[in-house]
DORO-648033 format. One line per 3 residues: number of its first residue (from 1); for each residue x, y, z of N, C-alpha, C, O. Coordinates in Angstrom, 3 decimals. Atoms other than C-alpha are relative to their C-alpha. Layout:
<tilos>
NUM) X/Y/Z/X/Y/Z/X/Y/Z/X/Y/Z  ...;
</tilos>
This chain:
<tilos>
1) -0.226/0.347/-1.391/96.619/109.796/68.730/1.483/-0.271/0.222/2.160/-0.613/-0.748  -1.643/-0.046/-0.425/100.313/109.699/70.604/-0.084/-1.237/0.539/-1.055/-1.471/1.258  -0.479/1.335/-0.547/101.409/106.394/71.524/1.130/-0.011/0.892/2.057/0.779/0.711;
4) -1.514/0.196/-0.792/104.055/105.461/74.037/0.220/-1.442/-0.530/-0.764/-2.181/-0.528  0.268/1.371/-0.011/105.397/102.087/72.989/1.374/-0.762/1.005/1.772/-1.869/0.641  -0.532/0.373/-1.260/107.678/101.336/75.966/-0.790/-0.965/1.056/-1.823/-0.599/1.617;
7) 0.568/1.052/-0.587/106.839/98.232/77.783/-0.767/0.536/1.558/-1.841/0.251/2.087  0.600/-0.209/-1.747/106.479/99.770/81.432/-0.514/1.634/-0.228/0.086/2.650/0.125  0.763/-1.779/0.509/103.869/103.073/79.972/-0.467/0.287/1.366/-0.186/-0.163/2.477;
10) 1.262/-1.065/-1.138/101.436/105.210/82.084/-0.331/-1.341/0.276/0.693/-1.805/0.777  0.560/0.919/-0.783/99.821/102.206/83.104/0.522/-0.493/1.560/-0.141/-0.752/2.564  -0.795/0.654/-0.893/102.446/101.044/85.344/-0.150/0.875/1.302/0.934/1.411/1.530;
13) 0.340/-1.257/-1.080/101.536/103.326/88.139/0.222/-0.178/1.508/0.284/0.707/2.362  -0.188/0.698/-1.490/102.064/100.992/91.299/1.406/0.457/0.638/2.487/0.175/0.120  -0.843/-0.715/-0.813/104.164/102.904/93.936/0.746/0.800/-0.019/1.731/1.003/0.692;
16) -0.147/-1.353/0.198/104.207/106.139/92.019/0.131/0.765/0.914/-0.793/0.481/1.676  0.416/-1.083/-0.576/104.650/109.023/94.055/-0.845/0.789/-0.423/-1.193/0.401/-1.538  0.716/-1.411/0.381/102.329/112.542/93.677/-1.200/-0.568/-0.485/-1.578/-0.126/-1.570;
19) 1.742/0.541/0.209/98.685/110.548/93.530/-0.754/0.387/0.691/-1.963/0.395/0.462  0.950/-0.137/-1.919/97.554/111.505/97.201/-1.147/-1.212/-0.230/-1.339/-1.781/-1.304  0.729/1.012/-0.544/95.000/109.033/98.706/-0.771/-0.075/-1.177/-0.929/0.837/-1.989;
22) 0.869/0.546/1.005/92.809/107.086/96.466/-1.411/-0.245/0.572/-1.757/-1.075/1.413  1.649/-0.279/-0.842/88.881/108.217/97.097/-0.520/-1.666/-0.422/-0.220/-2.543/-1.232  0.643/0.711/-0.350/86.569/106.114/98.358/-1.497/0.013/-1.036/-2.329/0.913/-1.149;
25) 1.267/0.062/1.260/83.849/104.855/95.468/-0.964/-0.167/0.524/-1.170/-0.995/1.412  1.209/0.652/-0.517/80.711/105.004/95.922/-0.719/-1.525/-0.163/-0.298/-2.175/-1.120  -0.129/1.845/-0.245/79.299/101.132/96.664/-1.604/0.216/-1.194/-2.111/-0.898/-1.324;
28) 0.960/-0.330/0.707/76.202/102.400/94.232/-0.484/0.772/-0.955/-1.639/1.059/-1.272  -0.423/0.406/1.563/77.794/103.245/91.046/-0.492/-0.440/-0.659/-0.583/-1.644/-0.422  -0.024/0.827/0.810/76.470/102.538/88.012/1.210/-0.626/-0.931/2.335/-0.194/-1.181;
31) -1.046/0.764/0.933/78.300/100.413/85.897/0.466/1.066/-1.054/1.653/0.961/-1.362  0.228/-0.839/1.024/77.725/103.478/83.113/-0.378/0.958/0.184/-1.587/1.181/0.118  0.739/-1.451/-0.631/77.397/106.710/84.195/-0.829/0.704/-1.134/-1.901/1.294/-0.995;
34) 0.657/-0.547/1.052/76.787/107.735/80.615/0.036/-0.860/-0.922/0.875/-1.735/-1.140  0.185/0.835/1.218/75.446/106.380/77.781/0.771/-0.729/-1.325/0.482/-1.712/-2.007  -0.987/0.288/0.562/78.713/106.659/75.862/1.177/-0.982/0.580/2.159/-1.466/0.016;
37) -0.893/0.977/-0.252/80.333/104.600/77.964/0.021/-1.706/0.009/0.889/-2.578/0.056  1.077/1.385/0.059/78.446/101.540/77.872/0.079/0.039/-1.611/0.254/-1.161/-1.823  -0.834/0.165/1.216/79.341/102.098/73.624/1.473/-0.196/0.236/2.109/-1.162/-0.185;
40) -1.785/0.034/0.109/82.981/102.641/74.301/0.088/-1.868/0.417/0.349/-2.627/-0.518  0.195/1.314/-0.374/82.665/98.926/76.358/-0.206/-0.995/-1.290/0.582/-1.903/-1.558  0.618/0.909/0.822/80.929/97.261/73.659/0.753/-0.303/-0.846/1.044/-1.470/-1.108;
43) -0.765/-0.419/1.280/83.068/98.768/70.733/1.616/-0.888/0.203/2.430/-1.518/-0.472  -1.369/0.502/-0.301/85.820/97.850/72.671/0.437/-2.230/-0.170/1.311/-2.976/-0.610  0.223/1.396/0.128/84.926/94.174/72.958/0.040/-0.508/-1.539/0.654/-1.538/-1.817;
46) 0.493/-0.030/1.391/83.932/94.301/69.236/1.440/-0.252/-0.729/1.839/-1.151/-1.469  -1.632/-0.090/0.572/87.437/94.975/68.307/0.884/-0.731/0.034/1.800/-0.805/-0.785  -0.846/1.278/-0.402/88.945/92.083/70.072/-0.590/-1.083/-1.219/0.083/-1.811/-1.948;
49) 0.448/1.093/1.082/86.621/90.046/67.814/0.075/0.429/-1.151/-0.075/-0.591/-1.824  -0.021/0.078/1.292/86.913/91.628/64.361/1.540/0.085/-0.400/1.680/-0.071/-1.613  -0.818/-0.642/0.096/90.616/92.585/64.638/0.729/-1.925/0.442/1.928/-1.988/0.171;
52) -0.550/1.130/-0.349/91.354/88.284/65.962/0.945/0.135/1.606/1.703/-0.644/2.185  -1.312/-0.610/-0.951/93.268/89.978/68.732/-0.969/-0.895/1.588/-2.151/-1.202/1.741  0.327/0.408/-1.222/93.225/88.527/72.457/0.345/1.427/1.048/0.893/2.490/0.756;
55) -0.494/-1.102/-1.138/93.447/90.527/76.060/0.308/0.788/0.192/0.019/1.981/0.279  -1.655/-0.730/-0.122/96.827/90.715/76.570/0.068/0.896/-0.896/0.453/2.032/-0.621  -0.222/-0.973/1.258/96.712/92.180/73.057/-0.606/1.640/0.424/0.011/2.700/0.533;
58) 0.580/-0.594/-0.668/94.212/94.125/74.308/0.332/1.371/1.089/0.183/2.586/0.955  -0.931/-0.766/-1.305/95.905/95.539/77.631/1.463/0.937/-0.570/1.888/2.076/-0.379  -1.495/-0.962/0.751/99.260/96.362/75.607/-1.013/0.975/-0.954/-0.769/2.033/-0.374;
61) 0.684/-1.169/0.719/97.004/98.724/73.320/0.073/0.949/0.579/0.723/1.891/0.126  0.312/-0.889/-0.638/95.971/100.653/76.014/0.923/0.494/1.353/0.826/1.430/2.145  -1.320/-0.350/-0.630/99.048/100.491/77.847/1.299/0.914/-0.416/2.242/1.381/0.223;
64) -1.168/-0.797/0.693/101.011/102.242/75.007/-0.959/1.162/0.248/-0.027/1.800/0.738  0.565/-1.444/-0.202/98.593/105.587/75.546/1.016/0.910/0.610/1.886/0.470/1.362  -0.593/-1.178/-0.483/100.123/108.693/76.386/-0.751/0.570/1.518/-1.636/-0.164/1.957;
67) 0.541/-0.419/-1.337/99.070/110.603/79.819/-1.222/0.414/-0.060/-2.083/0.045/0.739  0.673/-0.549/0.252/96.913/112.613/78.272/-1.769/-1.210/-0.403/-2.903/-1.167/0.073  1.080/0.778/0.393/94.737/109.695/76.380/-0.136/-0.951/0.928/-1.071/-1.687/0.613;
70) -0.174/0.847/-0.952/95.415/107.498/79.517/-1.658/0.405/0.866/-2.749/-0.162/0.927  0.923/-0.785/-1.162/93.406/109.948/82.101/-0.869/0.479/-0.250/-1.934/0.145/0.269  1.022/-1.447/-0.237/91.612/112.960/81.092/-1.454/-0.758/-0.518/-2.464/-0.083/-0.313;
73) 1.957/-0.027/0.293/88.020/111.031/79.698/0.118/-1.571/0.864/-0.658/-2.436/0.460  0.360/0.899/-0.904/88.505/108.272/82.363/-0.041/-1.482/-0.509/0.506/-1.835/-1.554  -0.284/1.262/0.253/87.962/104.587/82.540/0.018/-0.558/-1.526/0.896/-1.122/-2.178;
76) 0.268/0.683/0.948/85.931/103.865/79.668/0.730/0.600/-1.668/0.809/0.011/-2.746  -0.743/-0.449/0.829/87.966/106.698/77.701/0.989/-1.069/-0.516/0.869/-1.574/-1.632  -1.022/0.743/0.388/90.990/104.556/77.691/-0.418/-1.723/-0.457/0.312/-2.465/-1.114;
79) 0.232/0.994/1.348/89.107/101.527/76.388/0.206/0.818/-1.184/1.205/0.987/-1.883  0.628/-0.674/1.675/87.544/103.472/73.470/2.102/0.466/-1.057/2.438/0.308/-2.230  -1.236/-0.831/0.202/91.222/105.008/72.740/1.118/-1.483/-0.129/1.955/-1.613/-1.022;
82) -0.754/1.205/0.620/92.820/101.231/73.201/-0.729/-0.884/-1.069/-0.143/-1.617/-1.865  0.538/0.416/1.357/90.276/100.087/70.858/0.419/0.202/-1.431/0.667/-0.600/-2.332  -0.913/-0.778/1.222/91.612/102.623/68.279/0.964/-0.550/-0.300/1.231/-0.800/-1.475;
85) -1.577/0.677/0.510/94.988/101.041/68.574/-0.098/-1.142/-0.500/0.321/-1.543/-1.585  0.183/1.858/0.681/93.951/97.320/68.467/-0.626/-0.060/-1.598/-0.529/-0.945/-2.448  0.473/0.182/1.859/92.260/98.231/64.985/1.107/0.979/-0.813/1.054/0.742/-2.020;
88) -0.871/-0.172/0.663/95.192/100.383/63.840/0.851/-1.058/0.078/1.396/-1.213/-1.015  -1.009/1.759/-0.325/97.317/96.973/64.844/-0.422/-0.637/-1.223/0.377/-1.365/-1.811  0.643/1.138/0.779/95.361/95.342/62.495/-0.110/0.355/-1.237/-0.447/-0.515/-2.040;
91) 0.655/-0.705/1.367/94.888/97.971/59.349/-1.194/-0.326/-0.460/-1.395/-0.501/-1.662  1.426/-0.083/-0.445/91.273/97.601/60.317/-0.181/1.393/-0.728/-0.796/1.620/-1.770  0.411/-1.487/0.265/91.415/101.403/60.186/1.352/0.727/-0.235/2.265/-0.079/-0.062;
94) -0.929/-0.599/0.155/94.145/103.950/59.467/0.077/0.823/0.708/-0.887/1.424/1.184  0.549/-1.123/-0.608/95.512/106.237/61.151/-0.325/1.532/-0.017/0.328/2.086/-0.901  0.377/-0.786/0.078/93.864/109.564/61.878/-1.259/-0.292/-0.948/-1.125/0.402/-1.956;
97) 1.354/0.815/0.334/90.230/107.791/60.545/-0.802/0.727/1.163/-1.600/1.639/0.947  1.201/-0.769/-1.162/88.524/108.788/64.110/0.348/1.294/-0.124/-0.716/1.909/-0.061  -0.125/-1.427/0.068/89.959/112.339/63.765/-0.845/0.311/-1.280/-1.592/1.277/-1.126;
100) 0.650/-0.644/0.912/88.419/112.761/60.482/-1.483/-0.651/-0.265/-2.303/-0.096/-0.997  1.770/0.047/-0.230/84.971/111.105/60.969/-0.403/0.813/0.657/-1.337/1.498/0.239  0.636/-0.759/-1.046/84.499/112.912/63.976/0.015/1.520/-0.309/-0.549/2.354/0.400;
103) 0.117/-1.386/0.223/85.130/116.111/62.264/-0.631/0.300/-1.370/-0.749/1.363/-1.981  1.593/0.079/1.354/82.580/115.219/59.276/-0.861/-0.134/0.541/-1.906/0.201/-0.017  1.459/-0.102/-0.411/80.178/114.538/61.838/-0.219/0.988/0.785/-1.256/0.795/1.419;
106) 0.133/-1.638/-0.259/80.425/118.325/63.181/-0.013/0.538/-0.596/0.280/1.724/-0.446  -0.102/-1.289/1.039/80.034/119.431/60.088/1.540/0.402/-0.641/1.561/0.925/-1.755  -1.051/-0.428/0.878/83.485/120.091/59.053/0.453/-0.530/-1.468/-0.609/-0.581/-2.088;
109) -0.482/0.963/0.145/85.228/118.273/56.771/1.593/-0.378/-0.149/2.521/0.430/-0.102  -1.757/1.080/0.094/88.650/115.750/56.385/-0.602/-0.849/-0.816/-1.785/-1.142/-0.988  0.035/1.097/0.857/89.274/113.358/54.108/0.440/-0.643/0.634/1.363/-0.279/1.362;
112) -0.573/1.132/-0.802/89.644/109.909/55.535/0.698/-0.960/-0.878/0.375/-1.729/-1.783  -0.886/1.114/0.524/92.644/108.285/54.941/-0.185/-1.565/-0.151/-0.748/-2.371/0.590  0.670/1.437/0.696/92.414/105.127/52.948/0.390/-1.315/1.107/1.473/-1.008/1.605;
115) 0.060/0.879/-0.669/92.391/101.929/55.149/0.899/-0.840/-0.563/0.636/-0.943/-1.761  -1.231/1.381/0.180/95.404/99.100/54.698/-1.423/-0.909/-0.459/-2.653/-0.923/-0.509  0.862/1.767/0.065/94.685/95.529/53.826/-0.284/-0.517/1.703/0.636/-0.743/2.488;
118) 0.259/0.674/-1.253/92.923/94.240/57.062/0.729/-1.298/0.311/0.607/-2.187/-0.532  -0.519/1.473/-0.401/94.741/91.274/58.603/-0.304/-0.541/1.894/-0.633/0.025/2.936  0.263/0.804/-1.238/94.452/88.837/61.391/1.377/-0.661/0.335/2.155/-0.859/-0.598;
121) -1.112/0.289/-0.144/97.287/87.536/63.133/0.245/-1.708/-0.399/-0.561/-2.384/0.241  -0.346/1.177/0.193/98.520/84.047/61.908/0.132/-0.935/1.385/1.172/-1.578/1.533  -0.156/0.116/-1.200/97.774/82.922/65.487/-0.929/-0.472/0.738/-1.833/0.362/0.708;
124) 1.296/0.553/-0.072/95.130/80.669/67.218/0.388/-0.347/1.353/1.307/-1.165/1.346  -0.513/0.671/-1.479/95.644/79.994/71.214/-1.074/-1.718/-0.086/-2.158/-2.096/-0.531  0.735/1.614/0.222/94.933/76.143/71.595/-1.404/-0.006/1.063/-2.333/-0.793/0.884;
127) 1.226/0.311/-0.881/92.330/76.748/74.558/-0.640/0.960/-0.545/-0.183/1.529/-1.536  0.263/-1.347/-0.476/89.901/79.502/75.215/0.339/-0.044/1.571/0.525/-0.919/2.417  -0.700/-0.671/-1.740/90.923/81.477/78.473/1.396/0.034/0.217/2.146/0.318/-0.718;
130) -1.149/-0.718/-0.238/93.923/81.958/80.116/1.231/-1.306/0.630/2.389/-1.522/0.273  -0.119/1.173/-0.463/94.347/78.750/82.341/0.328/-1.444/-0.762/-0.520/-2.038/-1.428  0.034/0.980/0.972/95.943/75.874/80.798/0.985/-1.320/1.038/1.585/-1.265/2.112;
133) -0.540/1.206/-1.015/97.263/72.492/82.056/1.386/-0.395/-0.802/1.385/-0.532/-2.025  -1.307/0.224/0.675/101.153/71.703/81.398/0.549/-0.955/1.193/0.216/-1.116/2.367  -1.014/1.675/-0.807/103.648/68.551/82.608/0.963/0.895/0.182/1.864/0.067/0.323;
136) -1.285/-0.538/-0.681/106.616/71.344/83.620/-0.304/-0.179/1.342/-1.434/0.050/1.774  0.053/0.087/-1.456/107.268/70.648/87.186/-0.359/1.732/0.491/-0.424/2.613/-0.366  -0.470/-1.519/-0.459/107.197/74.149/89.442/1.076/0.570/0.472/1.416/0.045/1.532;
139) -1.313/-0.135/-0.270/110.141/75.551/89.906/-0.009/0.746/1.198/0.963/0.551/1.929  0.046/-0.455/-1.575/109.346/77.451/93.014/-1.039/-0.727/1.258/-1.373/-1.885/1.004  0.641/1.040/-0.949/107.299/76.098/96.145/-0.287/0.821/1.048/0.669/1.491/1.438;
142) 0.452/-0.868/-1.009/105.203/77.979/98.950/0.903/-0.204/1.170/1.168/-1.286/1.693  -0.735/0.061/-1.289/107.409/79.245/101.854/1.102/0.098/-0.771/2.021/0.107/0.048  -0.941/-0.539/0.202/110.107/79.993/99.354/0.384/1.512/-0.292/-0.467/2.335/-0.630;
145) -0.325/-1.446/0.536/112.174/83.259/98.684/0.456/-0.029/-1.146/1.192/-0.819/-1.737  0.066/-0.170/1.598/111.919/84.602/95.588/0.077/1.625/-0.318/-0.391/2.539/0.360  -0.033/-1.568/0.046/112.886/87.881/93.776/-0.436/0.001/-1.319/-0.300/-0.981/-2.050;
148) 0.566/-0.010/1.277/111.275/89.121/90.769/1.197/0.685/-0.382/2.092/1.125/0.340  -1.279/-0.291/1.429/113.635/90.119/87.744/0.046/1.107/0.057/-0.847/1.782/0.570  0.287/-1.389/0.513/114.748/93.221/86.632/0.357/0.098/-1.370/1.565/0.060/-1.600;
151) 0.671/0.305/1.165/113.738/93.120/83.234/-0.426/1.236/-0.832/-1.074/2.081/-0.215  0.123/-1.091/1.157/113.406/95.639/80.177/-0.496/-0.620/-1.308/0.158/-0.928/-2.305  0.322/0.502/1.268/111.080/94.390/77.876/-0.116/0.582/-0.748/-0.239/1.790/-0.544;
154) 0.021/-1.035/1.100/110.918/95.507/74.792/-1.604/0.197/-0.362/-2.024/1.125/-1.053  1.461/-0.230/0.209/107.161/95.060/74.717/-1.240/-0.335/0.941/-1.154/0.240/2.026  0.894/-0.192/-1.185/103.865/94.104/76.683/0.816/-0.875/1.392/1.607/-1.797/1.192;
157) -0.207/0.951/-1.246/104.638/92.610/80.242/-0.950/0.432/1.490/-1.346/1.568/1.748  0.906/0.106/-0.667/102.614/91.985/83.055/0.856/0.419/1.499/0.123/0.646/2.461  -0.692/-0.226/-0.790/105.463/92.722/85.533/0.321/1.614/0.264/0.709/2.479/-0.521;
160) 0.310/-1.114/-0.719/105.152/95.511/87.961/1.809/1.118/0.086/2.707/0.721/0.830  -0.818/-0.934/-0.221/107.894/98.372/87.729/0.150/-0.353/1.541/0.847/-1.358/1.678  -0.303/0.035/-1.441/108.070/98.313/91.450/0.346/-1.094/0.862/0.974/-0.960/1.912;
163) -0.323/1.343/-0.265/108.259/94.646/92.050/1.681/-0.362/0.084/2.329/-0.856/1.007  -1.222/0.403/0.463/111.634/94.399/90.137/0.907/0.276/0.946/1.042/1.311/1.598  -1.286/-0.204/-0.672/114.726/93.411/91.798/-0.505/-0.187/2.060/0.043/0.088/3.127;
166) 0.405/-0.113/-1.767/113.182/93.041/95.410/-0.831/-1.198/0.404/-1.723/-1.740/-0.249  0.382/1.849/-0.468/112.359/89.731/97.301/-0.888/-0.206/0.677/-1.095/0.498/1.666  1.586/0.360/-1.082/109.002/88.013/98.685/0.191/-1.226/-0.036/1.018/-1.637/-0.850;
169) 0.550/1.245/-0.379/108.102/84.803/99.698/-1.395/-0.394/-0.786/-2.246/0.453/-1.060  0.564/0.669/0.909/106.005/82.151/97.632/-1.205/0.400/0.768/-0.736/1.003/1.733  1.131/0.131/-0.474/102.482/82.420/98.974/-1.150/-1.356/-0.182/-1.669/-2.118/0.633;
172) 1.232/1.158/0.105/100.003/80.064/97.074/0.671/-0.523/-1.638/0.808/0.428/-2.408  -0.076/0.523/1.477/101.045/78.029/93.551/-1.253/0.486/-0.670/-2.172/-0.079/-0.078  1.115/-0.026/1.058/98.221/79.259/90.944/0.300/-0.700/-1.062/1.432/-0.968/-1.465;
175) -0.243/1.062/1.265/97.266/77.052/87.935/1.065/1.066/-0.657/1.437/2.146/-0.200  -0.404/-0.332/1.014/99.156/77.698/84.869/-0.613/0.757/-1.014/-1.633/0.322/-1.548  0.445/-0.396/0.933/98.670/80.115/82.530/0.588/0.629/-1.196/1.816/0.541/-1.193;
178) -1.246/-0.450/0.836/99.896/81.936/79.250/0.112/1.350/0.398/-0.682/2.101/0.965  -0.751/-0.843/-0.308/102.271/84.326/79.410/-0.269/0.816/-0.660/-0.073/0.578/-1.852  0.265/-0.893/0.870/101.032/87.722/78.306/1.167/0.756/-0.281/0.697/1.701/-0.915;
181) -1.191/-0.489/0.432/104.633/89.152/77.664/0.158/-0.333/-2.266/0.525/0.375/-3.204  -0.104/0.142/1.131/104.267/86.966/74.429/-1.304/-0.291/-0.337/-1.444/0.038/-1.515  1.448/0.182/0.504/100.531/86.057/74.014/-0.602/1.139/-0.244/-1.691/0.885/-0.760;
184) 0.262/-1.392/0.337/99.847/89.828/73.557/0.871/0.413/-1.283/0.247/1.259/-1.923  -0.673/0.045/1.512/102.395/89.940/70.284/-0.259/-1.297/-0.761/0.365/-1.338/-1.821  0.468/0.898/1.050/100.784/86.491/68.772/1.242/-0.742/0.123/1.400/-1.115/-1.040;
187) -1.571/0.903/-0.253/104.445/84.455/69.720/-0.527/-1.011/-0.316/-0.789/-1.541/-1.396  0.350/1.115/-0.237/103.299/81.870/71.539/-0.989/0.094/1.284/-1.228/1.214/1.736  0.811/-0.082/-1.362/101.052/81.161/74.647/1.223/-0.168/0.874/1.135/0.734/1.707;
190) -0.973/0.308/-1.388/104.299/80.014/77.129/-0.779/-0.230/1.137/-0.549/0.413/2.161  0.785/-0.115/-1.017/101.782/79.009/79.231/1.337/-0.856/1.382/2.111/-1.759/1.065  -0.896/0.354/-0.896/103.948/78.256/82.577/-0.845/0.576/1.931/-1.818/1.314/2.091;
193) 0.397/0.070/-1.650/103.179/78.379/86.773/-0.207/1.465/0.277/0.719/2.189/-0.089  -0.170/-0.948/-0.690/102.099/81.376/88.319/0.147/0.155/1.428/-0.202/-0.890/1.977  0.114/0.263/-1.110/102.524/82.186/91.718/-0.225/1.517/1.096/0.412/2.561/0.950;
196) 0.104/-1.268/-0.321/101.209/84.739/94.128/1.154/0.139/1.454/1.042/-0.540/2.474  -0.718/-0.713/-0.512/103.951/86.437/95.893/-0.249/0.794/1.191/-1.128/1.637/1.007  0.108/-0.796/-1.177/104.102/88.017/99.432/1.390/1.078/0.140/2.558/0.690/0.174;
199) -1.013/-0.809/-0.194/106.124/91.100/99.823/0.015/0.851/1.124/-1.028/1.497/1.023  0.028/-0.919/-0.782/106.748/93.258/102.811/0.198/1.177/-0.497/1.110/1.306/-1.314  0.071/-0.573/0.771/105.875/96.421/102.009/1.331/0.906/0.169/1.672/1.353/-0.926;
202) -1.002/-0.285/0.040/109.036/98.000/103.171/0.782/-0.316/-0.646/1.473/0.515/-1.234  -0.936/0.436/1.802/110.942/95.925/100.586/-0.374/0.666/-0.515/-0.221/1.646/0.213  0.820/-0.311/0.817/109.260/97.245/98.365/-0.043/1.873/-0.017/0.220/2.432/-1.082;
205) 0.192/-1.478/0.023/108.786/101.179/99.184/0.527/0.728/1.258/0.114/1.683/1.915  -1.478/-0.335/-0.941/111.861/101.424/101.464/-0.624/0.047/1.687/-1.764/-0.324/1.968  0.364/-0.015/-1.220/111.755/101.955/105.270/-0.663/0.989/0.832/-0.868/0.843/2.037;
208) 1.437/-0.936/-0.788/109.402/104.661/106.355/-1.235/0.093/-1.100/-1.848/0.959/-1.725  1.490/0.658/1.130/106.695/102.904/104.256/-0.895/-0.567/1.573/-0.384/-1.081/2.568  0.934/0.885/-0.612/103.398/101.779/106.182/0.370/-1.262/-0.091/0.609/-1.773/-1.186;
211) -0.061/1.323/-0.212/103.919/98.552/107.415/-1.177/-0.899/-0.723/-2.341/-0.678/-0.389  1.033/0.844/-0.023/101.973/95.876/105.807/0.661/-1.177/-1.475/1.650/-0.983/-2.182  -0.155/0.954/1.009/102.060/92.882/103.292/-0.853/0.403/-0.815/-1.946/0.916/-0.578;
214) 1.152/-0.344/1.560/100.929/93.223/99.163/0.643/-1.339/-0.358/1.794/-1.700/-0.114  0.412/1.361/0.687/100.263/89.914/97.542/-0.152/0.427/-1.437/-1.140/1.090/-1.752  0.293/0.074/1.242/100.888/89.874/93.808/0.818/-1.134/-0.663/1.949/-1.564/-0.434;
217) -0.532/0.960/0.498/101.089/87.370/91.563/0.828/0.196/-1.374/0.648/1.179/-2.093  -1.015/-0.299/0.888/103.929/86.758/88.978/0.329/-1.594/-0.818/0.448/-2.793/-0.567  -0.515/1.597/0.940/104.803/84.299/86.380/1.467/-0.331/-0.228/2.388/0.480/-0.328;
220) -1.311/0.882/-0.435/107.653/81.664/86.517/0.810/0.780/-0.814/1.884/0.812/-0.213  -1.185/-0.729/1.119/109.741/83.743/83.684/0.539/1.526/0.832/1.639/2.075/0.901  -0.570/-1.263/-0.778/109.162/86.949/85.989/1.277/-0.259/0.971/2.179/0.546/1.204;
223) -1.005/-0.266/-1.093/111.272/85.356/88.673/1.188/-0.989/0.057/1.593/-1.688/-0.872  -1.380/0.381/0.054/114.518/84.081/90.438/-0.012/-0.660/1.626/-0.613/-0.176/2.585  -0.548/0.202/-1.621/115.816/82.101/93.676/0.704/1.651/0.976/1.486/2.521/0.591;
226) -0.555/-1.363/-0.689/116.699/85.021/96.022/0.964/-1.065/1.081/0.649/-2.054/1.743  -1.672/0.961/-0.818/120.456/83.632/97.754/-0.542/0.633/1.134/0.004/0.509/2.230;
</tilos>
């Protein structure tokens, strides 16, 4: 499998051009259209627990995908495919392991490369969940202006390509939570203030943009006083 490992991958997709309109789902959907996907789900979950890994960890897996392993087998594809990664993360499995099962169980064969020493990350978040309670004051305050960063991480972040560098107003304080920038590499939690953000969308996707306000929220490290 091809990896991207660039912080802002295919995922980042918010106020791409060349998507055209985004269809209308049907309200009576199953959860599982096919039977394999409802495995991919499971497997995927599975992985978070044998591999010690959280989410965030989680989300950056399937955020490093390429276009190709991103899109073409759909939602539950790109679990099954960030699953793969979170257990190569881990020398769970090695890689090119699913290429050569899957072509012993068509009859061919591959030899499957030998598996690492499995490990777990030296790394234990003090809660469960995401939400955590901290004595830092907030450094911003509803009804202020605020600009998010422009920022080049070198690895996962939760901060929107399109956001960066462009100014909204505070909206609502949300609890505290940790920071998946580093709780997705096993750091630390940084749990710190989030806050959801009001942006006009013309900031944002210049001046012959549909008028309207997008609300997203951003954590205290994403941002900055806007002068």
């Amino acid at each position: 499998m091809t990896v991207i490992h660039a912080a802002s991958g295919v995922a980042d997709l918010g106020g791409a051009d060349g998507w055209g309109t985004a269809p209308v789902l049907d309200p009576n959907e199953p959860v599982f259209k096919e039977e394999w996907e409802g495995r991919a789900f499971a497997m995927s979950l599975l992985s978070m627990r044998i591999s010690g890994a959280n989410l965030d960890a989680f989300r950056h897996a399937m955020n490093r995908l390429d276009s190709e392993h991103y899109f073409d087998d759909g939602y539950y594809g790109r679990w099954l495919y960030g699953a793969e990664n979170l257990l190569m993360d881990s020398d769970i499995i090695a890689p090119g392991t699913v290429e050569a099962r899957a072509t012993n169980m068509t009859g061919g064969h591959a030899e499957e490369p030998a598996a690492p020493e499995p490990h777990k990350p030296d790394y234990a978040p003090t809660a469960a969940g995401s939400i955590r309670v901290i004595d830092a004051p907030q450094r911003f305050r509803v009804g202020q202006r605020v600009r998010a960063k422009i920022m080049h991480a070198p690895g996962h972040t939760r901060l929107q390509k399109y956001t960066q560098g462009h100014v909204g107003t505070v909206a609502i304080v949300e609890p505290a939570q940790v920071l998946p920038d580093t709780h997705a590499h096993f750091i630390a939690e940084n749990a710190q203030w989030v806050y959801t953000v009001r942006f006009d969308s013309r900031e944002l996707f210049g001046p012959s943009a549909e008028q309207f306000s997008l609300n997203t929220d951003l954590y205290e490290d994403y941002m900055e006083e806007a002068s």
